[in-house]
N, C-alpha and C positions, 0 to 999 in steps of 0.2 A: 544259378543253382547247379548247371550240367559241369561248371567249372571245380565248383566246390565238391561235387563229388566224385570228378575224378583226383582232385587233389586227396582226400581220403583213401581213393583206393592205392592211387602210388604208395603212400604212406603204409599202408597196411604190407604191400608190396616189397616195399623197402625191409620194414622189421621182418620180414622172415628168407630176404638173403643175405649170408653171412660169408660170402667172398667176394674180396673188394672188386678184382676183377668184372666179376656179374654184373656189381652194381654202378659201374661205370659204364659197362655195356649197355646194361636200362637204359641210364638217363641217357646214353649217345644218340640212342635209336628214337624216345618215347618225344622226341621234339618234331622230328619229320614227319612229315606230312602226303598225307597220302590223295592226290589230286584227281579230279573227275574234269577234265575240258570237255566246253560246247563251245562246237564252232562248224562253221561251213567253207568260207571264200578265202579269197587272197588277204585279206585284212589278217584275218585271224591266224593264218599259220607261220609269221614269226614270233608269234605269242606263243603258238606250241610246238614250235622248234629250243625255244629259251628254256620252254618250261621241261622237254625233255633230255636237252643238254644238262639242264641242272640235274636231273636225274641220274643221269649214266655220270655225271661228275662228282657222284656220291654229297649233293649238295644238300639242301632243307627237303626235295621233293625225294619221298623213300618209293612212290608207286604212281603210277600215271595210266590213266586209261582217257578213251575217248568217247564222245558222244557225237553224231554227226546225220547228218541227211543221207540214206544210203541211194535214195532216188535222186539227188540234185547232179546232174550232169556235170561233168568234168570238175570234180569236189576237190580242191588242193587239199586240203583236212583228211581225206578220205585216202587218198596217193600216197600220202606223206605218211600216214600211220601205217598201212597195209605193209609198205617197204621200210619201213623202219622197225616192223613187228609189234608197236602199240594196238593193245587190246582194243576194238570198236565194238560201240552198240546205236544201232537203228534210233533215230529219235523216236517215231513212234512207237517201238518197243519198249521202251528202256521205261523201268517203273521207281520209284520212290526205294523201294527195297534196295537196288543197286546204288544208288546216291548213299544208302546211308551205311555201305560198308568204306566210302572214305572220309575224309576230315573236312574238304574244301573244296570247292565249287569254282571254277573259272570259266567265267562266260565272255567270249569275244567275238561279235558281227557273228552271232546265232539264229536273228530275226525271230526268233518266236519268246514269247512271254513265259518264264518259267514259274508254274503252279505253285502255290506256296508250300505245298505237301512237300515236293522236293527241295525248297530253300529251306525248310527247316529240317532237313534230311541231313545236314551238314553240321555239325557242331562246330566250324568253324565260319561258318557262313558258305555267302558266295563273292567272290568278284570278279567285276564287268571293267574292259575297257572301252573307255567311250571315247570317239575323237572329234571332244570340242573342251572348251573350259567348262564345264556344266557351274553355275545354273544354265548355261547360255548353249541353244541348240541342242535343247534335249531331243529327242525323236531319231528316225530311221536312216537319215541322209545329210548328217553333220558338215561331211566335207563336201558337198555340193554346195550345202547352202551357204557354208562360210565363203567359200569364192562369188557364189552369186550376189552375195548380200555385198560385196566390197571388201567385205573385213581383212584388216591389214594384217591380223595375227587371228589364232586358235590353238589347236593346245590338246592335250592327252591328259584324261580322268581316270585316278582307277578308283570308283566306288564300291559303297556294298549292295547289293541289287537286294529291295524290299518288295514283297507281294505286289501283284496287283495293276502296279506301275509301272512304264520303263522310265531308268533315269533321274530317279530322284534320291536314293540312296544317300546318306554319308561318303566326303571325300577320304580318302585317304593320302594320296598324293595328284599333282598336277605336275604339269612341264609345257609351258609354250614356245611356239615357232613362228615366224614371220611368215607371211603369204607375200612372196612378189607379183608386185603390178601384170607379172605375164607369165606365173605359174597358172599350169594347167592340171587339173586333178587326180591326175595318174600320179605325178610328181609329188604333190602332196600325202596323197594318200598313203604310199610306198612311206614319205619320212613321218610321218603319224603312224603308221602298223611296226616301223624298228623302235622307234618311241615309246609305243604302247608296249611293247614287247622288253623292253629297257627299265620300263618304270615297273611293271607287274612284275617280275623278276625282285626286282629293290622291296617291294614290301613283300608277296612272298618270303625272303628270306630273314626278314626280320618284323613278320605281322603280328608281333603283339605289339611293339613300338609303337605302327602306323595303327592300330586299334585303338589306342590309347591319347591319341591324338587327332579322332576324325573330325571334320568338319560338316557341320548340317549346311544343305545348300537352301539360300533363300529363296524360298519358291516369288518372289514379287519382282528377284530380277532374271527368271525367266523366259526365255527364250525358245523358239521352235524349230523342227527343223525335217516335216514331215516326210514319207515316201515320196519321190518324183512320177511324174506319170508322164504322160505323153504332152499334155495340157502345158507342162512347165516350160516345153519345147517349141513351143510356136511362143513366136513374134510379134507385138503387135506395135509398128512401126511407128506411127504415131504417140504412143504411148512412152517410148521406149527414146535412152540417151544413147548415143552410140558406144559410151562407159556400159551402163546397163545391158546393150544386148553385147560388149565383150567379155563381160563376165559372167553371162548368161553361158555364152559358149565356151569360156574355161571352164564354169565348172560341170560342164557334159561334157568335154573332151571324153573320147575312149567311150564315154557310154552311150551317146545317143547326140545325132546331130540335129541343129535347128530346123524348125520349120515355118515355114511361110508359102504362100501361093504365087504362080505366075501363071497370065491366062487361063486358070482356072487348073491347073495342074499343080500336083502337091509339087515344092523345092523343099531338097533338103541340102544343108548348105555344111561340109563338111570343114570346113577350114578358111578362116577370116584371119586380118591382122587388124590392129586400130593403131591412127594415128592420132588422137582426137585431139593429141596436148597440146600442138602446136600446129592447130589448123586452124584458120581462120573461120567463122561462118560468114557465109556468103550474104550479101546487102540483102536480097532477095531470097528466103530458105526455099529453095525447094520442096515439092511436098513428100514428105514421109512415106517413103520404100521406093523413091524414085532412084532409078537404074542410070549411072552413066558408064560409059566405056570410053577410056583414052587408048586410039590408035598407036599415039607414039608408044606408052608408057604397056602396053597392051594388059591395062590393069580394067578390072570391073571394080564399083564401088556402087554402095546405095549409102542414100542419103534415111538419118535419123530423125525423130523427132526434134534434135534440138540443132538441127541444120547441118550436123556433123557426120561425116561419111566414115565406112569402113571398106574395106576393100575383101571382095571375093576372092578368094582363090579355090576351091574347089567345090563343087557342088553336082548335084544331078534333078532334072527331072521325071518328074514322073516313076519314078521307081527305077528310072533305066542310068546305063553307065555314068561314071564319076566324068567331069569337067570341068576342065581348065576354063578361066574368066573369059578368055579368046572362044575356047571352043562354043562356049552360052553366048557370048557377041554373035558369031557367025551363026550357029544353028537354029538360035531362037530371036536374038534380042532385036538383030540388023533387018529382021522383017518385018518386026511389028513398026506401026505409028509410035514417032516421038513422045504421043501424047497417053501411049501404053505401056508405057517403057517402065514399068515398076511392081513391085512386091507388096501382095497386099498382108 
């Protein structure tokens, strides 16, 4: 209905200028769009670098302002705009009224749920980049759990964000990428936010097209992909493939290191490699989180649940300095009993 009556008012608009000039200038201008981004972190500000390139390149975006966390510590979103002289408004501030002096809504790694008040503030909507295939991995921490979970590939969504819900939206477009066997989530991440920023650009500039062609996502195939917590970050050895806890620690890389106990002192284990492919298990498995240390090789390794080791390389306990596999051999490991010698 909001479409159809602006098509009457162009109309009315039209019959009453009568230099062709003018009327070329309207319709030059009356297609751009006038954008409102939300965003906060490093995901989202090549999404709003693209979006105000387009801008200053006289592209489909005619005006761009920001919305952003003015409290969240070292805010790239926040950096970015102040020095590049994009307008900002306080998330908690920022009311419905200000949504509805532009056309479209772009929401990228915002973390909070936008009220419906403001989605329908928008006469163009709103969109969100999500970086997973949606249905699959909807939730807070896409790319954590895409590595954690194994997944060989994921992908960049840009839907239209609906009340209520995060995530379930109509598609507009997708693009996916391969996860390698020893990509870590920094690296991912970084090629899913130029991605996201690659694709949300393509329909931006031509979003009646990708309107006109959305896809409903089916919610039965589904997937999750909640906040991490500290809980995601411990170990539990037994339970656990030596696959499983290395993909556990690719995809915390950068954000938080594994945890497990030794002597009853928290370890946090910054950096591991896995050999798992082509190691043999042992006649005898070992019991899960058992600690070996080879002199020659001066490697630390523990053993998995499915007899299969990885090997330490840095870690610390107790809260205190970072340590090499040697330096845990000598300070900690070479004291205790053989029959101590593991991670619970």
């Amino acid at each position: 209905m909001l479409l159809l009556t602006r098509v009457h008012v162009r109309t009315a608009i039209f019959s009453s200028i009568t230099n062709t000039s003018n009327v070329q200038r309207y319709f030059s201008n009356v297609s751009r769009l006038k954008v409102l981004f939300f965003g906060t972190d490093h995901f989202s500000l090549p999404s709003l670098k693209s979006i105000h390139k387009n801008l200053i390149n006289n592209g489909r975006v005619e005006r761009l302002e920001v919305v952003t966390s003015f409290k969240a510590a070292k805010n790239p979103v926040k950096q970015y705009s102040r020095t590049a002289g994009i307008p900002m408004h306080d998330w908690v501030a920022c009311t419905p009224g200000i949504a509805r002096t532009f056309d479209l809504g772009v929401v990228v790694s915002f973390g909070h749920l936008i009220p419906e008040t403001f989605i329908n503030s928008f006469d163009r909507g709103m969109l969100n980049v999500h970086a997973s295939l949606l249905p699959k991995l909807r939730g807070a921490a896409p790319i954590v759990h895409a590595i954690a979970n194994g997944e060989q590939r994921t992908g960049i969504s840009i839907m239209r964000i609906k009340p209520k819900q995060f995530d379930v939206g109509e598609i507009l477009l997708q693009s996916s990428v391969s996860i390698g066997r020893d990509t870590l989530m920094p690296q991912l991440h970084d090629e899913l936010a130029a991605i996201g920023a690659d694709c949300l650009i393509t329909c931006i500039e031509d979003l009646e097209s990708y309107y006109q062609r959305l896809t409903v996502q089916n919610d039965t195939e589904a997937t999750y992909a909640p906040k991490i917590d500290q809980k995601f970050a411990e170990i539990r050895w037994q339970d656990s493939t030596a696959v499983n806890v290395y993909d556990r620690y690719r995809s915390l890389y950068g954000l938080r290191p594994l945890l497990t106990t030794f002597g009853g002192e928290v370890v946090k284990i910054f950096k591991l490699s896995c050999n798992s492919d082509n190691q043999p298990v042992p006649p005898i498995s070992p019991r899960p989180g058992q600690l070996e240390y080879s002199k020659r090789s001066k490697q630390l390794s523990v053993r998995c649940g499915d007899g299969r080791s990885l090997a330490i390389l840095q870690l610390s306990v107790g809260g205190k300095k970072t340590l090499t596999g040697q330096d845990f051999y000598n300070g900690f490991l070479s004291k205790v009993n053989p029959s101590e010698r593991y991670f619970k």
